[in-house]
Short mmCIF file of the C-alpha atoms (twelve columns), coordinates in Angstrom:
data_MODEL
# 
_entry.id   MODEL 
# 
loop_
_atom_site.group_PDB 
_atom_site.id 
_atom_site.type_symbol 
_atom_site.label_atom_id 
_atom_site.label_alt_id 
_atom_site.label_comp_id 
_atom_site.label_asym_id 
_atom_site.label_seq_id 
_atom_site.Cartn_x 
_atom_site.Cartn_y 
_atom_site.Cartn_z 
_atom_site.pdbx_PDB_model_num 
ATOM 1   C CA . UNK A 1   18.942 97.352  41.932 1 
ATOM 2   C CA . UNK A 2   19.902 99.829  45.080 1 
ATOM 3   C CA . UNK A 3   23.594 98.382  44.017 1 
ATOM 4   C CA . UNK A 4   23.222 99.178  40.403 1 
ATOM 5   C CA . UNK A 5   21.947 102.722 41.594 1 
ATOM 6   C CA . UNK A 6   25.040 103.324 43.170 1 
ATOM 7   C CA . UNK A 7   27.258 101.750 41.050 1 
ATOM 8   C CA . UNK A 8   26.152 104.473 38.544 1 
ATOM 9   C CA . UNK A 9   25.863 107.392 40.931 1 
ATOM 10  C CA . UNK A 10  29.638 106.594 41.495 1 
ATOM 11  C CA . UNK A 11  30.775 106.328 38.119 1 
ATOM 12  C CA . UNK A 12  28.771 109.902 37.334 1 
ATOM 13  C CA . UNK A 13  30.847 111.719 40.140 1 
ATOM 14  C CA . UNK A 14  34.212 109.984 39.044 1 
ATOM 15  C CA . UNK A 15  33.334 111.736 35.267 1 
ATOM 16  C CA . UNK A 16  32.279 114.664 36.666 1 
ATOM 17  C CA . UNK A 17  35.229 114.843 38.982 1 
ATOM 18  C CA . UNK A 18  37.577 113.988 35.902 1 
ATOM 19  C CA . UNK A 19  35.517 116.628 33.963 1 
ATOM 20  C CA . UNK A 20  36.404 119.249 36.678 1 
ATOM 21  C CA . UNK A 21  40.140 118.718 36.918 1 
ATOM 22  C CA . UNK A 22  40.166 118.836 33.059 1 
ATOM 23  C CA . UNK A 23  38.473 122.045 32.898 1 
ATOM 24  C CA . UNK A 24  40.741 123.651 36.075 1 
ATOM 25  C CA . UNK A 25  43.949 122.439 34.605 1 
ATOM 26  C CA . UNK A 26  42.985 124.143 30.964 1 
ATOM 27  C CA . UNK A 27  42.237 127.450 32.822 1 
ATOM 28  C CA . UNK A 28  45.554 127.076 34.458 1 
ATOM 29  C CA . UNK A 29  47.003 126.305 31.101 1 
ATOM 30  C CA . UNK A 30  45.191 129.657 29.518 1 
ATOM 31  C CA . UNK A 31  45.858 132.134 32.157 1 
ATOM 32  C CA . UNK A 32  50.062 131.047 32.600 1 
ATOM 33  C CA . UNK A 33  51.814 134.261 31.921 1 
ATOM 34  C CA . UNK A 34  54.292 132.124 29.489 1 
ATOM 35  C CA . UNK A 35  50.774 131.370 27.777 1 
ATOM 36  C CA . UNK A 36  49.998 134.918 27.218 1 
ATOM 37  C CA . UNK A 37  52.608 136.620 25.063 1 
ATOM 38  C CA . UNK A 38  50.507 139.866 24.377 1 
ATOM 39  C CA . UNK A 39  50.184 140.490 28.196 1 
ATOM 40  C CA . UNK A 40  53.420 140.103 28.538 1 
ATOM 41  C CA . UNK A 41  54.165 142.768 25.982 1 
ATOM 42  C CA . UNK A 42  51.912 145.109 28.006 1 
ATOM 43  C CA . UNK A 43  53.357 144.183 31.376 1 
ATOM 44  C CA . UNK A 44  57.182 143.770 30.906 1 
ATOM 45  C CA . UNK A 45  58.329 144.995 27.516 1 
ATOM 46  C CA . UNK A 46  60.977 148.087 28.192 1 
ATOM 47  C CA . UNK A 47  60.577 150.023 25.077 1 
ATOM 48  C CA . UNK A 48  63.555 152.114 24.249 1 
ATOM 49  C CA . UNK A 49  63.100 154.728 21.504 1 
ATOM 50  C CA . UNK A 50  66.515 155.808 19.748 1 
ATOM 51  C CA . UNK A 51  67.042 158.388 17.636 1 
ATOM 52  C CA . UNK A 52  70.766 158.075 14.994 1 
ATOM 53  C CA . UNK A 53  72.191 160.900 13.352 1 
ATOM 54  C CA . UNK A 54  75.386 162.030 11.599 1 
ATOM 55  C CA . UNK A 55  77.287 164.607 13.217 1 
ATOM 56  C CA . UNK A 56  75.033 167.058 10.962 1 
ATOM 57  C CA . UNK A 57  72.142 166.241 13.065 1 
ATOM 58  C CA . UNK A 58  70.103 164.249 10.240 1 
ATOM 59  C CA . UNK A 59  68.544 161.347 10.745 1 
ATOM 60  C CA . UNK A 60  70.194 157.789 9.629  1 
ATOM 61  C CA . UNK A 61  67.865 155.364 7.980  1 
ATOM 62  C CA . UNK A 62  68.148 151.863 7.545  1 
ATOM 63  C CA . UNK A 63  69.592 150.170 10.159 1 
ATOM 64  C CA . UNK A 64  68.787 146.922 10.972 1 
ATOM 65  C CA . UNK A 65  68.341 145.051 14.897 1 
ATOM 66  C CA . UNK A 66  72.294 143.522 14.148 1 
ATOM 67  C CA . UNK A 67  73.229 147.283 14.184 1 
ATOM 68  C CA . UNK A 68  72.457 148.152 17.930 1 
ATOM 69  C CA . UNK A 69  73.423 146.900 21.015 1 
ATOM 70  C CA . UNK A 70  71.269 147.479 24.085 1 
ATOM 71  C CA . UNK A 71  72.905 147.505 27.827 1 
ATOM 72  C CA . UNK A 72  70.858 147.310 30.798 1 
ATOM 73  C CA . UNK A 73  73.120 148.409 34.103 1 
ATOM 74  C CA . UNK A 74  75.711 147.670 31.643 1 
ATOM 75  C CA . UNK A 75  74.476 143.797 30.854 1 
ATOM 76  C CA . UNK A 76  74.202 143.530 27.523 1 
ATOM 77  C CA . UNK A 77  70.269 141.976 26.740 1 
ATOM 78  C CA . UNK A 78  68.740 140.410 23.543 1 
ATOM 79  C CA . UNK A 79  66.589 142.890 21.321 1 
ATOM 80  C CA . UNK A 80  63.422 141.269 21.714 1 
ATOM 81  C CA . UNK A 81  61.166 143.967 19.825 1 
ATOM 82  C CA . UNK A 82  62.907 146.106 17.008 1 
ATOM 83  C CA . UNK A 83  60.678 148.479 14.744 1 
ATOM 84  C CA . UNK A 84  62.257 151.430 12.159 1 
ATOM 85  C CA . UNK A 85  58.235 152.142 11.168 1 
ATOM 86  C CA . UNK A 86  56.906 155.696 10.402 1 
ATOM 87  C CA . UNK A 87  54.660 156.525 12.735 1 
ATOM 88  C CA . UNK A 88  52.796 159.983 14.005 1 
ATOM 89  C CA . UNK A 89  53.947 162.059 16.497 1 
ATOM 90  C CA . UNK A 90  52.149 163.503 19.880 1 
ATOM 91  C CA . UNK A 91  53.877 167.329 20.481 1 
ATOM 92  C CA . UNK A 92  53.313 169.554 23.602 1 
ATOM 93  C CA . UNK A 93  54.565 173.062 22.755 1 
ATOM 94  C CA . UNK A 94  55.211 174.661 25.917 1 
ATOM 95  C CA . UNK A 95  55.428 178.863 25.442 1 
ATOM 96  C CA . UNK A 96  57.013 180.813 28.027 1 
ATOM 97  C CA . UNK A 97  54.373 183.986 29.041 1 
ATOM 98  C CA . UNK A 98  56.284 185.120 32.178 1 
ATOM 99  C CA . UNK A 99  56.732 188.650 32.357 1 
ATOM 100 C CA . UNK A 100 60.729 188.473 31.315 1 
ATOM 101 C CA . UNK A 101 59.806 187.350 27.867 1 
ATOM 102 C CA . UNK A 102 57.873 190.424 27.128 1 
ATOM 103 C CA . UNK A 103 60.341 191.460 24.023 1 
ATOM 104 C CA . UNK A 104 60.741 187.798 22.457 1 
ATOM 105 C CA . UNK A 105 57.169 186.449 23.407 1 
ATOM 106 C CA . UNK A 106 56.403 187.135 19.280 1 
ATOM 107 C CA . UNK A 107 59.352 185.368 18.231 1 
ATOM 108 C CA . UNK A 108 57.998 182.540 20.720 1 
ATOM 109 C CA . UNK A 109 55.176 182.590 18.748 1 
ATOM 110 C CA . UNK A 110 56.257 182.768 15.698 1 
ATOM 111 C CA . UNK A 111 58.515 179.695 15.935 1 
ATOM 112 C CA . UNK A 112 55.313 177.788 17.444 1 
ATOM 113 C CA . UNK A 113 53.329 178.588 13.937 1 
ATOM 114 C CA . UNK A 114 56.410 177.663 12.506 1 
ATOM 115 C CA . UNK A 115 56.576 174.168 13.879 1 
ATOM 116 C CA . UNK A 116 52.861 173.831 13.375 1 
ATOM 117 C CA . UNK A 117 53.493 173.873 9.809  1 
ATOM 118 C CA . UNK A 118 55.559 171.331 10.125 1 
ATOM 119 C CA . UNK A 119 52.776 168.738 11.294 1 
ATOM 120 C CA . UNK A 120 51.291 166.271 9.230  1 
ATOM 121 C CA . UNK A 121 47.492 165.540 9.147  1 
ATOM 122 C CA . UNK A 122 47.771 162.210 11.586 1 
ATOM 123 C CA . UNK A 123 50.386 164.351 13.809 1 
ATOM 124 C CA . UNK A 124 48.810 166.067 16.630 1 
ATOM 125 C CA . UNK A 125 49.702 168.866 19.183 1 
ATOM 126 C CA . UNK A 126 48.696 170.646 22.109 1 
ATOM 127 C CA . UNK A 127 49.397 174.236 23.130 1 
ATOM 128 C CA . UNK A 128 50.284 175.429 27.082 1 
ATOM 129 C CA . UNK A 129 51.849 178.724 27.889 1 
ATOM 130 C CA . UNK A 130 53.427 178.995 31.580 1 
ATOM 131 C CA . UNK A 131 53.749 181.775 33.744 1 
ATOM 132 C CA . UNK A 132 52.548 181.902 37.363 1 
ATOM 133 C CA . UNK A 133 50.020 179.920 36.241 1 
ATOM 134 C CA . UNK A 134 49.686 177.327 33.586 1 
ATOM 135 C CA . UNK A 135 47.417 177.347 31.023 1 
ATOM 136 C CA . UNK A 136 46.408 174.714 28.239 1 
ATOM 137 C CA . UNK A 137 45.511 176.825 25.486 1 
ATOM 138 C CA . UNK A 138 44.383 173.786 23.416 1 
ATOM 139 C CA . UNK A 139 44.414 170.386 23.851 1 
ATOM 140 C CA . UNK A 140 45.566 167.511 21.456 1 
ATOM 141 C CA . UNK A 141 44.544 167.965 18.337 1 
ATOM 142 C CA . UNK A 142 45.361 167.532 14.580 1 
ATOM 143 C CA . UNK A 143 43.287 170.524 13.321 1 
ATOM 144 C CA . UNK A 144 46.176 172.856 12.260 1 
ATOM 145 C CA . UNK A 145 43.829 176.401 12.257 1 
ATOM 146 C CA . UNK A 146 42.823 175.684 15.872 1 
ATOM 147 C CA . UNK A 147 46.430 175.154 16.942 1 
ATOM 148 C CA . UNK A 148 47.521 178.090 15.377 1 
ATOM 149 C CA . UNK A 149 44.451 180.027 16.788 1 
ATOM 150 C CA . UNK A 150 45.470 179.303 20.487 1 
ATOM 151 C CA . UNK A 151 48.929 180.238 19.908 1 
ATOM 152 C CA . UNK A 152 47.537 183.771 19.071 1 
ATOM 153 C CA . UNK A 153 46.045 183.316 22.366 1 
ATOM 154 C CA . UNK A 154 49.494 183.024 24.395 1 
ATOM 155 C CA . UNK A 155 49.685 186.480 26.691 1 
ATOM 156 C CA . UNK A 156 52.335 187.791 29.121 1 
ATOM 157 C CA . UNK A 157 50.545 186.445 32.447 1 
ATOM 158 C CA . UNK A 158 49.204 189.254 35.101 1 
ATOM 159 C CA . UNK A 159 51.501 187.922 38.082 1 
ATOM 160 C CA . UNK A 160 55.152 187.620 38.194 1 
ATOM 161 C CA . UNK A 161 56.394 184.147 38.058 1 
ATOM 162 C CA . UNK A 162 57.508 181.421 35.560 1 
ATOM 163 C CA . UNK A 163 56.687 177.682 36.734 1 
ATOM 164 C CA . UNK A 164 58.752 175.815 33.871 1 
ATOM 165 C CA . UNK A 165 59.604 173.286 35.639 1 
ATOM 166 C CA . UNK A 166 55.717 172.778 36.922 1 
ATOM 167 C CA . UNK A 167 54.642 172.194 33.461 1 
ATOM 168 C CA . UNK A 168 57.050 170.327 31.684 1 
ATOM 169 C CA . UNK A 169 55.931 167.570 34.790 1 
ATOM 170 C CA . UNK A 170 52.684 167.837 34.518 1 
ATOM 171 C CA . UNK A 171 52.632 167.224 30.572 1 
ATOM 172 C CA . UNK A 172 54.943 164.156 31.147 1 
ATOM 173 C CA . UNK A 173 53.046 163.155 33.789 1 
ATOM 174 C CA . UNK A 174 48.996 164.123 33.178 1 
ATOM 175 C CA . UNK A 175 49.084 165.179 30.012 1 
ATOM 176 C CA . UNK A 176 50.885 162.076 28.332 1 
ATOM 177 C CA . UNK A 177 50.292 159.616 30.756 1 
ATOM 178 C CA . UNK A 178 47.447 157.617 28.576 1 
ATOM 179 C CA . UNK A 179 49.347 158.875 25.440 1 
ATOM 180 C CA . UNK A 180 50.467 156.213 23.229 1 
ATOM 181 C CA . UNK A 181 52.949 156.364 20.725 1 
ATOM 182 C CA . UNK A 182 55.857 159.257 20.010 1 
ATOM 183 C CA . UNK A 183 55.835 161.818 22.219 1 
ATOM 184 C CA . UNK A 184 58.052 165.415 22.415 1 
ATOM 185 C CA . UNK A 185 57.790 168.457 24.521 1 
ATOM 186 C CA . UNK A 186 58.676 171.369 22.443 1 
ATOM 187 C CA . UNK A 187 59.961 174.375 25.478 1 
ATOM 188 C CA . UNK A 188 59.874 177.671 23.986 1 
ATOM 189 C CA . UNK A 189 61.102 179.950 26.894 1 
ATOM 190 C CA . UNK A 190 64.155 182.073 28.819 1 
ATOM 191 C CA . UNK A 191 64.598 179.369 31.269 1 
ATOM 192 C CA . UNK A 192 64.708 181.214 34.348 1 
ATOM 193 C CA . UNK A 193 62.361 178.995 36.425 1 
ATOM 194 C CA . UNK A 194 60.701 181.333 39.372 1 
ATOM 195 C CA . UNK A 195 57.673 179.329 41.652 1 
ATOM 196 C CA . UNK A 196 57.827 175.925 40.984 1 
ATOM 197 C CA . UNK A 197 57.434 173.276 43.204 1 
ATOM 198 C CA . UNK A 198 59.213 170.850 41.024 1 
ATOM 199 C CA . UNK A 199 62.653 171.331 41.650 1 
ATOM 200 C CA . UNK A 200 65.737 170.636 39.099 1 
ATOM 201 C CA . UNK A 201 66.582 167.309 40.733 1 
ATOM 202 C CA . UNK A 202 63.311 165.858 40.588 1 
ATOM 203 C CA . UNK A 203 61.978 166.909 36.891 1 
ATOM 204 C CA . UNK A 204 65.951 165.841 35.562 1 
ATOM 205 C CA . UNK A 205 64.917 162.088 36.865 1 
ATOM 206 C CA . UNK A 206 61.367 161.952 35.424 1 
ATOM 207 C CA . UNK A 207 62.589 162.982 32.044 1 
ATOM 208 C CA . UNK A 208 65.074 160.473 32.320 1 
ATOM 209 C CA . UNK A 209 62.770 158.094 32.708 1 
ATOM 210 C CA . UNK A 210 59.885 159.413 30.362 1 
ATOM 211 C CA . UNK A 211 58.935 158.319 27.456 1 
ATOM 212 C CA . UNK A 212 58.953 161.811 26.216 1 
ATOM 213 C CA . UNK A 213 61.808 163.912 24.375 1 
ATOM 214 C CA . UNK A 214 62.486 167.648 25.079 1 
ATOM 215 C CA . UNK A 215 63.757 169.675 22.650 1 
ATOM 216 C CA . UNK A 216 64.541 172.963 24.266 1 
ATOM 217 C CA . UNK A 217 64.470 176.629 22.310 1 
ATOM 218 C CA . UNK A 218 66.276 179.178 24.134 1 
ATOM 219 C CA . UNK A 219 65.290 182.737 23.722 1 
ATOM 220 C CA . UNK A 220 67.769 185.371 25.486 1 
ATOM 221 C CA . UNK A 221 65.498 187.831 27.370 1 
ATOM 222 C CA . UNK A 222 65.140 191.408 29.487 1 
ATOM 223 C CA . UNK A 223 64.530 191.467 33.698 1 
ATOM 224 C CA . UNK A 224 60.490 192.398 34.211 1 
ATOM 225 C CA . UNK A 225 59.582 195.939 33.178 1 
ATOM 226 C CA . UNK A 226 63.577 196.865 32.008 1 
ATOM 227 C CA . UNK A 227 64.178 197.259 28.266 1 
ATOM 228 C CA . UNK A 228 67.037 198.273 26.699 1 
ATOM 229 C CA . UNK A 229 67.274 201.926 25.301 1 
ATOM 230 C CA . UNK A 230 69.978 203.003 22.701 1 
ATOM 231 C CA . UNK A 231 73.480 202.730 23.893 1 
ATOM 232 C CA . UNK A 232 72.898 204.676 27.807 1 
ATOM 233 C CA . UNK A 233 71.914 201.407 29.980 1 
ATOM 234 C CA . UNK A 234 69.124 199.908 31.191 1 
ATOM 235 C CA . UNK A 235 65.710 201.561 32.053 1 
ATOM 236 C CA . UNK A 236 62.576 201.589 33.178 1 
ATOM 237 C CA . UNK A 237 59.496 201.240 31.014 1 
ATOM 238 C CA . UNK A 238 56.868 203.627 31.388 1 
ATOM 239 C CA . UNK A 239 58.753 206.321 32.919 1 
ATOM 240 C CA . UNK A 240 61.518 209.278 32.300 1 
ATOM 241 C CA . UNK A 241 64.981 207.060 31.011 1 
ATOM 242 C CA . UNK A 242 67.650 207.469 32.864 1 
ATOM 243 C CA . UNK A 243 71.014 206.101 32.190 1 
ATOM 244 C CA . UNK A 244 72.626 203.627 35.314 1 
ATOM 245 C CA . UNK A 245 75.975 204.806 36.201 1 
ATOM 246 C CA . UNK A 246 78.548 202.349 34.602 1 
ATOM 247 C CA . UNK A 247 79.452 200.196 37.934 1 
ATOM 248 C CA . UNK A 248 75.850 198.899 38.311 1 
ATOM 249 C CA . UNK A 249 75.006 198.544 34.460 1 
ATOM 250 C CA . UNK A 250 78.075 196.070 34.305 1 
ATOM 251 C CA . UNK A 251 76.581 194.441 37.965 1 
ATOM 252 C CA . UNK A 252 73.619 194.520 35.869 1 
ATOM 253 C CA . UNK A 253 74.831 192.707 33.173 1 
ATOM 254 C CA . UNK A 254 76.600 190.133 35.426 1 
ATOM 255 C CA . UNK A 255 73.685 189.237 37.100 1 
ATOM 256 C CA . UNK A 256 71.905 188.552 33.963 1 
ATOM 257 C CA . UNK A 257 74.443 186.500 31.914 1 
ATOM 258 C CA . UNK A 258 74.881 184.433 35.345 1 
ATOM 259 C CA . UNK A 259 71.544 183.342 35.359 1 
ATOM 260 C CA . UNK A 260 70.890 183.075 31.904 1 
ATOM 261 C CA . UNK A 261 73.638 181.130 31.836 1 
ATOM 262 C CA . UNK A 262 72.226 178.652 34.461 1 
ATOM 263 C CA . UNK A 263 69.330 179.001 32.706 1 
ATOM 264 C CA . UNK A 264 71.153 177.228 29.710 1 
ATOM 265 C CA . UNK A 265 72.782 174.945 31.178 1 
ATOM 266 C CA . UNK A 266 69.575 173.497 32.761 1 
ATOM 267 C CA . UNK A 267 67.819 173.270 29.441 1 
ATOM 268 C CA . UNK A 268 70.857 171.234 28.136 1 
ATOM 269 C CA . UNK A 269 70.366 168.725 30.848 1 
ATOM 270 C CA . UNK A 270 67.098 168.346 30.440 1 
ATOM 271 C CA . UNK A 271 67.211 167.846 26.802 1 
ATOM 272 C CA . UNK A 272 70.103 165.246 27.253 1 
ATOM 273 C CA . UNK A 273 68.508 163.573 29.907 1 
ATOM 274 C CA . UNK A 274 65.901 163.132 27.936 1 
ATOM 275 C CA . UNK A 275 67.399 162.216 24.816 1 
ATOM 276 C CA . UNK A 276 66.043 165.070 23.159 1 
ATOM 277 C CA . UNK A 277 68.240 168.670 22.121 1 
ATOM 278 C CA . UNK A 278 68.770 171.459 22.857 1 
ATOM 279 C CA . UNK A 279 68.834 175.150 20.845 1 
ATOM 280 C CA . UNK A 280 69.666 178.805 20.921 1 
ATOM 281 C CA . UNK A 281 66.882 180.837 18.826 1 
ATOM 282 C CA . UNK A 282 70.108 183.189 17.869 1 
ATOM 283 C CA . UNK A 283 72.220 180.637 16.680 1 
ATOM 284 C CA . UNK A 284 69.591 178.027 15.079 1 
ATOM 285 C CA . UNK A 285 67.814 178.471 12.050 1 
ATOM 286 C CA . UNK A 286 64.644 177.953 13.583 1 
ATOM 287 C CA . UNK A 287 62.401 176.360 10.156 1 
ATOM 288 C CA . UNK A 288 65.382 174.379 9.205  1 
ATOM 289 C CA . UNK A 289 65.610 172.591 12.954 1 
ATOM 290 C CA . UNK A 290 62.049 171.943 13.219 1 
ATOM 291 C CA . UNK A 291 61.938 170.109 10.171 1 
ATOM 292 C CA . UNK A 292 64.734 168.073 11.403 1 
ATOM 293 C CA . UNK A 293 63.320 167.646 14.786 1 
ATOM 294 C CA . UNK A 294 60.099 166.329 13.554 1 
ATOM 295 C CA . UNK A 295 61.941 164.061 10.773 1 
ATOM 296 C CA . UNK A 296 63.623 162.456 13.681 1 
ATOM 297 C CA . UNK A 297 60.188 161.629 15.767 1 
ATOM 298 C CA . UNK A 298 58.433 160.248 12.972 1 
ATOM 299 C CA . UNK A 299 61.010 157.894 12.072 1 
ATOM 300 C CA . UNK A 300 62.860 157.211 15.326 1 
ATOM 301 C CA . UNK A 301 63.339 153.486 16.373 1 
ATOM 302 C CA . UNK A 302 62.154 151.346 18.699 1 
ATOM 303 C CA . UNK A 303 64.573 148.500 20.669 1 
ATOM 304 C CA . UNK A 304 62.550 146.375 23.511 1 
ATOM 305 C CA . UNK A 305 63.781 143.822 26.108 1 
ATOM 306 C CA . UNK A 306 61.883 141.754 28.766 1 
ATOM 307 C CA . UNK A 307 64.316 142.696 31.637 1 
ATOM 308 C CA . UNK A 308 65.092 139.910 34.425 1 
ATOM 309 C CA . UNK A 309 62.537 140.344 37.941 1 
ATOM 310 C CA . UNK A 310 63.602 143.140 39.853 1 
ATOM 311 C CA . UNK A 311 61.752 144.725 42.926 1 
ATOM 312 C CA . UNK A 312 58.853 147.469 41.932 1 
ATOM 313 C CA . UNK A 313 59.848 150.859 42.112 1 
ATOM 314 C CA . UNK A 314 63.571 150.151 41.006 1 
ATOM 315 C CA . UNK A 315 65.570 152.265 38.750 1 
ATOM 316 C CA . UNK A 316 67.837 150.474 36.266 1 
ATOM 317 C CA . UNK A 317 70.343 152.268 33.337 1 
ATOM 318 C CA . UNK A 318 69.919 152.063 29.861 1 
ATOM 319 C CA . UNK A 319 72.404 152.246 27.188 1 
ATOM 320 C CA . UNK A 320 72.513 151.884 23.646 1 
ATOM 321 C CA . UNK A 321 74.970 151.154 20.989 1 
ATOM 322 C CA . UNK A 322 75.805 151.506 17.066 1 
ATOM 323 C CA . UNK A 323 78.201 149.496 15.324 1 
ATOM 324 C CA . UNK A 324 78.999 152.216 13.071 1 
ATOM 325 C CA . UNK A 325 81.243 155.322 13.288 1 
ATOM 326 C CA . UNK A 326 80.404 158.699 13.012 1 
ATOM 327 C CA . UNK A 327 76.636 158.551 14.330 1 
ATOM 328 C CA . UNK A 328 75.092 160.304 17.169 1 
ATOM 329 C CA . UNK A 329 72.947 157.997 19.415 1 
ATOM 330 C CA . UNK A 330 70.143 159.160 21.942 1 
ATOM 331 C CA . UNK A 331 67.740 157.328 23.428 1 
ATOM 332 C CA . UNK A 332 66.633 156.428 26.860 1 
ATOM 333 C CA . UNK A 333 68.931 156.789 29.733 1 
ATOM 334 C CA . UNK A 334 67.047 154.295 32.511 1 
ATOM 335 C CA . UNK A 335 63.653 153.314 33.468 1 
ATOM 336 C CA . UNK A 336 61.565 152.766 36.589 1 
ATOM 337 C CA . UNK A 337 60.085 148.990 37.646 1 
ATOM 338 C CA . UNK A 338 56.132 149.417 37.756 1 
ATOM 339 C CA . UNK A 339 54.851 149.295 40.901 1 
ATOM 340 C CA . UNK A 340 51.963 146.029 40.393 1 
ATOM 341 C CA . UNK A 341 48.855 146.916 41.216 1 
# 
């Protein structure tokens, strides 16, 4: 009997025992990253948005995966994800209130309501004018009356100073961070960056490796407190005019083509950088461009590659291709390993 006993006491611990390996080696089976093909998506996928257009600026439709080739540090890798869909658009418009835009901050305005019109219902936007300080005059949102209403809100700010830089990072970075989808930052402003502590190296790499696009507006603006009066010079507001002597109007004038044309060639870089463009309100027909530039974000594409390991924190370039002549292709430049948690 005692033998019998332990005859079956030993043949329930070898089936439990079986039992137990069984059940470990399936949970090994279900939680093997080659198992999990969604995680893997969420994990390792490099998405790559592209935008192709004709030398006219207008978007090219129906190309196909065969039509792009996609380099990583110039290796060429297999398009694992490719996707042409229509899809709605996230937009930060970014007005410049510093104290130099004084005589353009309507037109700034005005070509915000503009591009507001533009939206579709499933679009949404946000509104932030920058000075000294920056302010979010509305968050996201797809209600087109409160978007416009907060524009009316945008006012030349008390203290002298014009963080640009500041807040195109922080939307990239805060703003958009749990932002899915397409996302743009459209910069209204001068570009004469005064206070930041961003500087031009630093915001040029994150919009490189962003998931965001920058179009950039240029608006050609006075110094602080100087408008210009008839045909004498520059001079003071608020006060009796008097006309600079000739030497230091040209100075003048020097000083203020130099840096607006730094200014410029800034907001070229970091519209290229970031595969977005770039505009001059004088040249550009404003309603025309916006319609293109929001044409072009609801129907960009989308390539995507699982890369090979590389160490967190690593930078690696992008490049992409199209087999056909006469197109225009921006996307992407490089992107940053995550750092696991």
């Amino acid at each position: 009997m005692k033998m019998l006993t332990k005859v079956v006491f030993l043949s329930c611990v070898l089936v439990v025992g079986c039992f137990n390996h069984q059940l470990a080696n399936a949970q090994q089976r279900e939680t093997r990253p080659d198992q999990e093909p969604t995680l893997k998506i969420d994990t390792a996928l490099v998405s790559v948005p592209v935008i192709v257009s004709d030398q006219q600026g207008r978007y090219i439709s129906g190309l196909k995966a065969s039509d792009f080739s996609l380099y990583e540090d110039r290796v060429k890798q297999a398009i694992d994800f490719f996707a042409d869909t229509e899809e709605p658009i996230n937009v930060a418009l970014l007005l410049d209130t510093s104290k130099s835009t004084t005589m353009v901050l309507d037109d700034i305005k005005n070509a915000a309501k503009d591009f507001v019109k533009q939206l579709r219902p499933q679009d949404r936007a946000m509104i932030v004018s920058f000075d000294f300080h920056e302010t979010a005059l509305c968050e996201l949102t797809s209600d087109r009356k409160t978007l416009e209403k907060a524009i009316g809100k945008a006012r030349i700010g008390e203290t002298v100073g014009t963080k640009l830089r500041d807040a195109v990072y922080d939307v990239m970075s805060e703003e958009f961070r749990a932002v899915k989808g397409r996302k743009a930052i459209i910069l209204l402003t001068d570009g004469k960056d005064h206070g930041s502590d961003i500087n031009e190296r630093i915001l040029l790499d994150a919009a490189t490796e962003a998931d965001t696009l920058i179009y950039s507006v240029f608006y050609r603006s006075l110094p602080p407190n100087f408008t210009r009066r008839g045909r004498g010079g520059w001079g003071r507001r608020g006060g009796i005019f008097t006309p600079l002597p000739p030497p230091r109007q040209q100075r003048r004038r020097e000083r203020m083509e130099e840096r607006s044309a730094d200014a410029i060639e800034f907001l070229q870089q970091l519209s290229d950088v970031s595969a977005g463009r770039y505009f001059d309100s004088e040249v550009a027909k404003l309603k025309e461009t916006f319609v293109q530039i929001v044409e072009e974000l609801r129907h960009q594409y989308r390539l995507g590659f699982y890369p090979s390991d590389h160490p967190a924190g690593s930078v690696h370039s992008l490049k992409v291709q199209v087999e056909r002549s006469g197109v225009v292709v921006r996307s992407r430049r490089s992107y940053r390993v995550a750092t696991k948690p």
